[in-house]
C-alpha positions in Angstrom: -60.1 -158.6 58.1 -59.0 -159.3 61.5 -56.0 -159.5 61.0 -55.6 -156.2 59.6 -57.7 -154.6 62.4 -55.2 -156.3 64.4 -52.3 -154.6 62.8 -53.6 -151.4 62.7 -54.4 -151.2 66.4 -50.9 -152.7 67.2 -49.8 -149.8 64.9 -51.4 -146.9 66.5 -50.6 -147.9 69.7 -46.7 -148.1 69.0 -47.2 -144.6 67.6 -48.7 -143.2 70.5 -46.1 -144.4 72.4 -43.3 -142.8 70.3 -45.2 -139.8 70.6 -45.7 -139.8 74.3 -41.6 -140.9 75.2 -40.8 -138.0 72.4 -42.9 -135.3 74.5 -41.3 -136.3 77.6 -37.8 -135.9 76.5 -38.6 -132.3 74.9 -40.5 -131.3 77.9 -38.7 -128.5 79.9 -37.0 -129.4 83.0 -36.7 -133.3 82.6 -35.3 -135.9 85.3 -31.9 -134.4 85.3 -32.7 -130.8 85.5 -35.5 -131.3 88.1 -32.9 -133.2 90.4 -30.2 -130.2 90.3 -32.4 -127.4 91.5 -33.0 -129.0 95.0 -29.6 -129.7 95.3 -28.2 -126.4 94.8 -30.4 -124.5 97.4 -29.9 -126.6 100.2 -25.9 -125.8 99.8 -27.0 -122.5 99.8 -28.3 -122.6 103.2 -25.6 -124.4 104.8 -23.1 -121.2 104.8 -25.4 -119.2 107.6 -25.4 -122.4 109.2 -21.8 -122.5 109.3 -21.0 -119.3 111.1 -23.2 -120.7 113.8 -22.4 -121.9 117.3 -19.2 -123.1 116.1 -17.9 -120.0 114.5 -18.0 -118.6 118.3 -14.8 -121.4 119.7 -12.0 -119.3 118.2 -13.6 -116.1 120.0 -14.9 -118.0 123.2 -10.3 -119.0 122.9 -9.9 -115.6 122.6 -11.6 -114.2 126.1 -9.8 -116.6 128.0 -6.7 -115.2 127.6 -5.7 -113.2 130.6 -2.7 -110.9 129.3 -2.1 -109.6 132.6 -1.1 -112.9 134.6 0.4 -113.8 131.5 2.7 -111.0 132.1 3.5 -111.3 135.3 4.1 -115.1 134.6 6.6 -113.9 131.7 8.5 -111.8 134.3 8.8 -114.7 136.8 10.2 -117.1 134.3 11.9 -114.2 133.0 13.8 -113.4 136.0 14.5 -117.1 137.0 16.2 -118.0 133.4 18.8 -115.1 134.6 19.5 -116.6 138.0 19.6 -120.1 136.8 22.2 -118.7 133.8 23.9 -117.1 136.1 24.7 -120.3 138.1 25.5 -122.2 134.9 27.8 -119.9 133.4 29.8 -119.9 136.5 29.1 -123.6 138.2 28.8 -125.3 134.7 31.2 -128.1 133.9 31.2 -128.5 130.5 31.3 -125.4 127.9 28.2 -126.1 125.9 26.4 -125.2 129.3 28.1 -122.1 130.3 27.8 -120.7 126.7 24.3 -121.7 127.1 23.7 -120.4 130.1 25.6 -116.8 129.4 22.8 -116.9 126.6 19.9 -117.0 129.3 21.8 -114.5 131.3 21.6 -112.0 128.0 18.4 -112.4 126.4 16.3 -113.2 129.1 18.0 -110.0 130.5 16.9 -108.1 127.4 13.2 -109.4 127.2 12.5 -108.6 131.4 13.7 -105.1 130.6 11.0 -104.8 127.3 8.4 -106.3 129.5 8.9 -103.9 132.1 8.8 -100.5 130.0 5.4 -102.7 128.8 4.1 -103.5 131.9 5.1 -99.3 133.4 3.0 -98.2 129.9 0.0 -100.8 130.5 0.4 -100.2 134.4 0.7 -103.8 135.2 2.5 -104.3 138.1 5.0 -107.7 137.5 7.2 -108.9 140.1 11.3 -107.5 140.7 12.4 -110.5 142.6 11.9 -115.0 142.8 8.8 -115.7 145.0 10.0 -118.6 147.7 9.0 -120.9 145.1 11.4 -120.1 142.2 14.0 -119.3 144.8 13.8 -122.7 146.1 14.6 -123.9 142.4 17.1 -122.0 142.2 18.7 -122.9 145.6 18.1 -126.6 144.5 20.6 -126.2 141.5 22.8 -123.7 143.3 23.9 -127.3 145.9 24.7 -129.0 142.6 28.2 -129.0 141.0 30.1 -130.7 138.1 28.0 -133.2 135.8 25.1 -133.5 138.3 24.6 -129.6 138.2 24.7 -130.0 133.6 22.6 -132.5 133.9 19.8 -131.0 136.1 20.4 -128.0 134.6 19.3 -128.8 131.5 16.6 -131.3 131.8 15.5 -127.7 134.1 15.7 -125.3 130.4 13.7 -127.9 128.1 11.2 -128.5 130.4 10.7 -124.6 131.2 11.2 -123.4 127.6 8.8 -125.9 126.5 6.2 -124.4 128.7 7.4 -120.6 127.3 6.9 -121.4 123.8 3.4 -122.9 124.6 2.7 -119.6 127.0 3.8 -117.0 124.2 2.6 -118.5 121.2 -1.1 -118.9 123.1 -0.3 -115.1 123.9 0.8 -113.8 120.3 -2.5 -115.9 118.7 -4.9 -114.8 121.3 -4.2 -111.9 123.7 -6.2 -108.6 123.2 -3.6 -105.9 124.8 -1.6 -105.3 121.7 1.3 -104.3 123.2 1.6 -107.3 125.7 0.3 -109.4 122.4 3.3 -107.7 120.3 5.8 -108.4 123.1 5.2 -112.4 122.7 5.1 -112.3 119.3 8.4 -110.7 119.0 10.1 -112.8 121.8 8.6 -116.2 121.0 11.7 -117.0 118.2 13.9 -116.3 120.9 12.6 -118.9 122.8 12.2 -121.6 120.3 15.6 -121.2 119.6 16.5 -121.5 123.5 13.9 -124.4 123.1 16.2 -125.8 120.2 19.6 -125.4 121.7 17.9 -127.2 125.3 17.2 -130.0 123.2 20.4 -130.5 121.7 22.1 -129.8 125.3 20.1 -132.8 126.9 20.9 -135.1 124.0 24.7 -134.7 124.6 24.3 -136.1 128.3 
């Protein structure tokens, strides 16, 4: 009699546990769905949080362009690459440099007379003539002959075109008068390719 008493409680209580483990498995919104739902809306809170303060650094990049000393800088450099061409495509003692510097002559020509008609239009004033500081550079070359002259000459274009292609691409991303904006986007493959042949010039000495 005990023994069946024994069984039949053993019995009942395995039953009720089936019972109990079968509810929970049918019971909306288990383990696994009850996990996903606080996953998903934190994600969805993240995207506000994401045009925050950092959203602001490609605008903040923006304000500190200055497009009118960028200009004026342009017109410098502009008018120093014609001086310094000039030199080398008469004092130049190896072709590659006089062709190279005829080029400066030309299209640095051509770009100083865009920026100006820019510069009239946006009433900038940008300068005609070297300040005592790019005259000196050019008076520094102008003592030089033969291979000293090709040799400072062109370590002079790949360091100052590097410099361009920095100052016109930072213009062309960032600068807010279109038209000065438009003017380094336009010129800046002119100058990588000066960048490019200055390269190839200084590997050759």
């Amino acid at each position: 009699m005990k023994r069946l008493l024994t069984n039949t409680l053993l019995s009942a209580a395995f039953s009720f546990g089936c019972l109990a483990a079968g509810a929970s498995a049918q019971a909306p919104g288990g383990a696994g769905g009850g996990q996903q739902m606080p996953q998903q809306r934190p994600s969805g809170v993240q995207n506000p949080n994401a045009n925050g303060p950092g959203a602001n650094n490609p605008d903040t990049m923006t304000r500190q362009v200055d497009d009118k000393k960028f200009a004026k800088d342009a017109a410098m450099g502009g008018l120093e690459e014609v001086e310094l061409g000039k030199l080398a495509a008469q004092k130049g003692s190896s072709d590659a440099v006089k062709q190279f510097g005829q080029k400066m002559v030309d299209d640095h020509t051509k770009a100083n007379d865009q920026l100006k008609e820019i510069a009239s239009k946006e009433q900038i004033e940008i300068p005609t003539a070297l300040d005592a500081k790019h005259q000196k550079e050019v008076d520094k070359l102008s003592a030089l002959s033969g291979d000293k002259f090709d040799k400072e000459y062109s370590k002079n274009m790949l360091k100052d075109h590097r410099k361009d292609v920095s100052e016109f691409q930072m213009e062309a991303q960032n600068g807010q008068d279109p038209n000065i904006k438009q003017f380094a986007a336009s010129t800046l493959p002119t100058l990588q390719e000066h960048l490019k042949m200055a390269e190839d010039l200084n590997k050759k000495k």
